[in-house]
C-alpha positions in Angstrom: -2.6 23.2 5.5 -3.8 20.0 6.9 -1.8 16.8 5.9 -2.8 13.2 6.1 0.1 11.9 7.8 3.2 12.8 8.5 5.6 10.2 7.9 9.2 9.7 9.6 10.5 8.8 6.1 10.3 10.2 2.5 9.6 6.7 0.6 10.6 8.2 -2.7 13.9 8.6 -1.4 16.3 5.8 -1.0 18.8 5.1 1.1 21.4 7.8 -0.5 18.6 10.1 -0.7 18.1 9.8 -4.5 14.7 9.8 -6.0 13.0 6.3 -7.0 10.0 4.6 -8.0 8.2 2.5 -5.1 7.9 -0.9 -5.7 4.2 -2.0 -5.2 4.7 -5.8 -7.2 4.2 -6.7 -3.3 0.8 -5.1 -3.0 -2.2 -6.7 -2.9 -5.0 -5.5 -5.5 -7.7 -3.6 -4.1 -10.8 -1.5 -5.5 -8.8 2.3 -4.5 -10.6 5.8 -4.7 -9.6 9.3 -4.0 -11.9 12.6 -4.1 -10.2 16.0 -4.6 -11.4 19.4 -4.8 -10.1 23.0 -5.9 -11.5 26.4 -6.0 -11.4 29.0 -9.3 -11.9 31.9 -8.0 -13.4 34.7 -10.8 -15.6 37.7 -10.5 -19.6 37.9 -10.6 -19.2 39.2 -14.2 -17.5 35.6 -15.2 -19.9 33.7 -13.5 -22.9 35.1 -15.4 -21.3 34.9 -18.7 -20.3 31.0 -17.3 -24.0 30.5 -16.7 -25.0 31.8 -20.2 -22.7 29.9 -21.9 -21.7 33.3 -23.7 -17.9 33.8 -22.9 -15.4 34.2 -26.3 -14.6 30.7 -25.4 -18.0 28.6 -25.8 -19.1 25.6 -23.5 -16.4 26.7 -20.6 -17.6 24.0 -18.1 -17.5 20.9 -20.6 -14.0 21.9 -21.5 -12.7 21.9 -18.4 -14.3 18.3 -17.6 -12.4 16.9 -20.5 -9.6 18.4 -19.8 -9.5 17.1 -16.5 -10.8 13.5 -17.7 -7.5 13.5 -19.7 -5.3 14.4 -17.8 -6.0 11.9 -14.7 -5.1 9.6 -17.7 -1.1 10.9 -18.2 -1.1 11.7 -14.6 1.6 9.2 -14.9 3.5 10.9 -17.8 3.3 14.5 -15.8 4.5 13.3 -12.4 7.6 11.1 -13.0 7.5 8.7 -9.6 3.8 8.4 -10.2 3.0 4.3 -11.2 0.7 3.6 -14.7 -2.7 3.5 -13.7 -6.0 1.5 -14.9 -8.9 3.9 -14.2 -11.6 2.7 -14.1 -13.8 6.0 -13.3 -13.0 9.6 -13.7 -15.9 12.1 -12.3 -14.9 15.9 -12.5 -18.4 18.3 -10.8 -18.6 21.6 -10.8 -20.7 23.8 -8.1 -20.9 27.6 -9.2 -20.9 30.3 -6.5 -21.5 34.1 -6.6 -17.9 34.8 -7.2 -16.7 31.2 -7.5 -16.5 27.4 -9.2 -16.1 24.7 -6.9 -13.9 21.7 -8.5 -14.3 18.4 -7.6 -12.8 15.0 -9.0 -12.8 11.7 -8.2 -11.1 8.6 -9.5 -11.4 4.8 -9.1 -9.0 1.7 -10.1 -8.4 -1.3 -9.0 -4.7 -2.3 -8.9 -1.9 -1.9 -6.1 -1.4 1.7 -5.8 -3.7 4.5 -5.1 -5.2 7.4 -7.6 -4.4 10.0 -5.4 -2.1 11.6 -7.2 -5.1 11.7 -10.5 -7.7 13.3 -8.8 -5.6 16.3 -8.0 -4.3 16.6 -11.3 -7.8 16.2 -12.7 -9.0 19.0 -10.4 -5.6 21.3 -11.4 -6.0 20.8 -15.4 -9.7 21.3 -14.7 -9.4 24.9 -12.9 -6.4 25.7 -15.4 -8.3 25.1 -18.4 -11.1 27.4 -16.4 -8.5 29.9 -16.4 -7.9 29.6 -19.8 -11.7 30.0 -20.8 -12.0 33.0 -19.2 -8.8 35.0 -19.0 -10.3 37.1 -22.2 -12.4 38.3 -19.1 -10.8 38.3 -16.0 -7.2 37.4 -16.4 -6.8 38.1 -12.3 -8.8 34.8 -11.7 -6.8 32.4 -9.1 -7.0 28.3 -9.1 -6.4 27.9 -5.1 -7.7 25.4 -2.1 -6.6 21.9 -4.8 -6.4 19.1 -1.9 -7.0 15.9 -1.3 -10.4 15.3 0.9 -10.7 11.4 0.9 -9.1 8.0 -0.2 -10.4 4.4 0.2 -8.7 1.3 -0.2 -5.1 0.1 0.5 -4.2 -1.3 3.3 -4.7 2.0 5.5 -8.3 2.1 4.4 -10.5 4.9 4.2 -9.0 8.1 5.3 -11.1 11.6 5.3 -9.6 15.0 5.4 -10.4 16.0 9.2 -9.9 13.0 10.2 -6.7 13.0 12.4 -6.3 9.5 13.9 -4.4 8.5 10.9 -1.7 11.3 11.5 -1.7 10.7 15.1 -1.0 7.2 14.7 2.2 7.8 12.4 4.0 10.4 13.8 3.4 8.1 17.6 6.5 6.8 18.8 6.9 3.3 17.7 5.6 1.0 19.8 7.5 -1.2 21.6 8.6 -4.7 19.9 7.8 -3.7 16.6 10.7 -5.1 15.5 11.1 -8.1 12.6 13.5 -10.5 12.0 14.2 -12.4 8.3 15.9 -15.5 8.1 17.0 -17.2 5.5 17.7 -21.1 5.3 19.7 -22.0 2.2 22.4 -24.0 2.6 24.4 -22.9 -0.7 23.5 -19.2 0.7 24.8 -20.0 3.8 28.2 -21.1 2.0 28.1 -18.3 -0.4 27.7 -20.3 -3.3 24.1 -18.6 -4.5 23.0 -15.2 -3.7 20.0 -14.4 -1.3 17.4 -13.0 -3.4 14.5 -13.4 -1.2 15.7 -12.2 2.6 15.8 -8.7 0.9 12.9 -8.2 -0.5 11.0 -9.0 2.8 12.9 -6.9 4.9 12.3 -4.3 2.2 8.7 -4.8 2.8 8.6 -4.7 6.3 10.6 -1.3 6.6 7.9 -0.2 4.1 5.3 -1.2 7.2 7.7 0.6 9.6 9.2 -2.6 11.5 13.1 -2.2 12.7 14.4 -5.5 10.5 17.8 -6.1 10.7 19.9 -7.5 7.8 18.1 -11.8 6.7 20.6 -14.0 8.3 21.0 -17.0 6.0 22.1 -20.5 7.2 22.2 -23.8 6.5 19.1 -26.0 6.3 20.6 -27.8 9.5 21.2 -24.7 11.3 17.5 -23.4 10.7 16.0 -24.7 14.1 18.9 -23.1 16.3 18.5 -19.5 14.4 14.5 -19.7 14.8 15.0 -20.6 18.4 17.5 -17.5 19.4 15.2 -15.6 17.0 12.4 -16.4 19.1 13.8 -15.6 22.4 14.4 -12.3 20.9 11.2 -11.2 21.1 10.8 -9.2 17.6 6.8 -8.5 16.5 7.3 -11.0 13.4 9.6 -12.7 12.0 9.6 -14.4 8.6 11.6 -17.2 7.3 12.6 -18.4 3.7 13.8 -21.6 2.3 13.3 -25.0 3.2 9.4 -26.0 3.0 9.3 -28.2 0.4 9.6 -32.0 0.6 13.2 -32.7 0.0 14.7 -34.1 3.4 16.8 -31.3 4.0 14.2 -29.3 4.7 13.7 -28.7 7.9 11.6 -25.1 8.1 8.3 -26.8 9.3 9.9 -29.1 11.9 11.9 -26.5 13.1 9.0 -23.6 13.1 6.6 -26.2 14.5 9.3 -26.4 17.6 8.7 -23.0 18.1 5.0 -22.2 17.9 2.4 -22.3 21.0 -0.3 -22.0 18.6 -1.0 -22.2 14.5 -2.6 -20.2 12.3 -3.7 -22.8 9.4 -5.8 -20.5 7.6 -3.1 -17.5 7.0 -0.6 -20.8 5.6 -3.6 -22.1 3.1 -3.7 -18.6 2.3 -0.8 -18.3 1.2 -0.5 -21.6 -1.0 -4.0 -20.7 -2.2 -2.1 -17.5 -3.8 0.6 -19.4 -4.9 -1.3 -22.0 -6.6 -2.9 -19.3 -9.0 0.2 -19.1 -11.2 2.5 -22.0 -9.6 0.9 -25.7 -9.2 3.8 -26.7 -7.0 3.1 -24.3 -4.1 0.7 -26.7 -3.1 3.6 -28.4 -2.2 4.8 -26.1 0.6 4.7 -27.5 3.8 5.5 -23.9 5.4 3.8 -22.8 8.8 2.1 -19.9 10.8 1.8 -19.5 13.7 2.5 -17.4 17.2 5.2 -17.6 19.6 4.7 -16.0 22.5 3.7 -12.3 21.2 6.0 -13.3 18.2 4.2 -13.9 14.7 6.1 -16.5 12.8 5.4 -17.3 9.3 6.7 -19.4 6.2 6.1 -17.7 2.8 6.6 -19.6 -0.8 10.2 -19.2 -1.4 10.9 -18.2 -4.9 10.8 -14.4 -5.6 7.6 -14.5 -7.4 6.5 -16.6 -4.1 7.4 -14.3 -1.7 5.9 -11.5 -3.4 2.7 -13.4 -3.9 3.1 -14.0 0.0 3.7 -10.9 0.8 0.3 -9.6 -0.9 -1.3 -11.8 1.1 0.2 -10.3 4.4 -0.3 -7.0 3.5 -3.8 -6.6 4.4 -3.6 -9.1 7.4 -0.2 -8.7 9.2 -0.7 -5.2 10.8 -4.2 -6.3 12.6 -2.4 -9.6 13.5 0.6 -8.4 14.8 -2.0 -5.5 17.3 -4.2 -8.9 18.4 -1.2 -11.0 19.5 0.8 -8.0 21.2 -2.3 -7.4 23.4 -3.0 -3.6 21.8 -5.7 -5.0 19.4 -9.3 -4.7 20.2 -10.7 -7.8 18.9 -14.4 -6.6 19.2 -14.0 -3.3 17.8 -12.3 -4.4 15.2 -15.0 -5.6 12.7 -17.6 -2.4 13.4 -14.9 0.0 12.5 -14.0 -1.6 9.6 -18.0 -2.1 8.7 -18.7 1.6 9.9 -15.5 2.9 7.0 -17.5 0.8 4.4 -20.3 2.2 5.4 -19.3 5.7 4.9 -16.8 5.7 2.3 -18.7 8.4 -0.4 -20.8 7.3 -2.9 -19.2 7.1 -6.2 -16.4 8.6 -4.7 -15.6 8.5 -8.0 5.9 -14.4 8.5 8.4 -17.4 7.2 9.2 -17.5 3.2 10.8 -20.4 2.0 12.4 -21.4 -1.2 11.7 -25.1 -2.7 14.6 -27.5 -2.7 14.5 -27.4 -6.8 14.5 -23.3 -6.5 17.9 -23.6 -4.0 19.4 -26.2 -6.2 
């Protein structure tokens, strides 16, 4: 059986190995679809009562439909890590061979997670409820071949059944200096006075995107410069900072990060206030940075939790290509076509530095 990647990591385990729900509040909201397909495999007999319409069971192939229409909806309730889902769009098609009825579903949202997992239960419900119509006939029929043959959307893209690159990329050895560092300037932190609620959630995040992060270190608003600048000479892919952008004079993020950087990135640092500023006026007051040091991506995300998950949706679709063009093993001009091409294609229908505000640390 082919699979679409093959990940070093189970993420519905955690660290003990017990099961869990994946937190996607980080993710950014995109327009997701998945295609699956199944086989119900009957007798000739079947098949020409199916066509008549003239099995005990009456209208065999509109049942099914339904029945696999409604239960993409409590895919949710049937699979217990599965997230709540807005559809948008479920399609279920049947195709109707000598022996056979091809099943195939698709289903569309737009939200942070993808509808995989409904399409395949639409398809299974569909060809059990097939089974159902015609066991009166042929109680030997089989449901078999239920896979998943495409996704779009997310921040891997579009993926096609076949199409191996995707696999071959994940089980690759990592590659070298993809490594991130979090650190946390908060001077009450620092003196253990307030817990760090921010450092973890990044790191979180990027051991989601398969970066080696050690444990945030959190100092003192003073110390911030000295920790960015051993950081730095570390060499990690990225590292992300929080607390200490806003305009009281103990912050010193900015300063320090500007000390650091050979060149800024304005735009990914109005992107991020842009975000901000949807639900929270005062992140326009953030005076946090991005930029690159060296092959090192450093960025400043809003601080508060909401901020940094509102940051981190930002990055989520941006830091993976970023992090490929700085390191050299990005292909600037190739980039853009591929990305055109997988739009292109996709089937029809187929239906960082985060910083807290001084009134946030206070």
């Amino acid at each position: 059986m082919d699979t679409m990647t093959e990940s070093t990591h189970l993420t519905h385990l955690d660290a003990d190995g017990r099961a869990r729900m994946i937190d996607v509040g980080h993710k950014a909201e995109t327009s997701r679809v998945a295609v699956a397909s199944g086989r119900f495999v009957t007798t000739r007999k079947v098949l020409t009562l199916v066509r008549a319409d003239n099995l005990p069971k009456a209208d065999v192939l509109a049942t099914a439909r339904i029945a696999g229409i409604s239960a993409a909806k409590k895919t949710s309730e049937l699979i217990p890590l599965c997230h709540q889902v807005p559809l948008s769009s479920v399609k279920i098609d049947f195709r109707l061979g000598e022996d056979t009825i091809e099943i195939e579903a698709s289903a569309k949202t737009r939200g942070q997670t993808g509808v995989e997992m409904e399409a395949l239960t639409a398809v299974t419900i569909a060809g059990l409820t097939l089974h159902d119509m015609v066991k009166a006939v042929d109680p030997g029929a089989t449901l078999t071949d239920v896979r998943l043959d495409s996704k779009s959307g997310g921040k891997r893209g579009h993926w096609t059944r076949g199409d191996t690159s995707e696999a071959e990329q994940s089980s690759a050895p990592d590659a070298p200096g993809r490594t991130a560092r979090v650190i946390v300037a908060s001077t009450q932190g620092a003196a253990g006075l307030r817990e760090d609620t921010t450092g973890p959630v990044i790191a979180a995040w990027l051991g989601e995107l398969g970066y080696d992060t050690t444990a945030p270190l959190v100092v003192a608003d003073a110390d911030i410069a000295d920790a960015l600048a051993t950081a730095v000479r570390e060499q990690p892919a990225v590292i992300i900072t929080t607390g200490g952008t806003g305009v009281s004079r103990t912050d010193e993020t900015p300063e320090a990060t500007a000390a650091v950087l050979d060149r800024e990135l304005p735009g990914i640092a109005e992107a991020l206030r842009r975000r901000g500023a949807e639900t929270t006026p005062s992140a326009a007051l953030s005076r946090g940075l991005a930029g690159t040091a060296g092959r090192t991506v450093v960025i400043n995300l809003p601080g508060s939790t909401g901020g940094v998950r509102d940051g981190l949706a930002v990055l989520a679709d941006l830091l993976d290509h970023l992090v490929d063009q700085v390191s050299g093993s990005g292909l600037h001009e190739a980039s853009a076509p591929a990305a055109n091409t997988s739009a292109a294609t996709a089937p029809e229908g187929s239906t960082s530095t985060a910083s807290l505000p001084a009134a946030d640390r206070a």
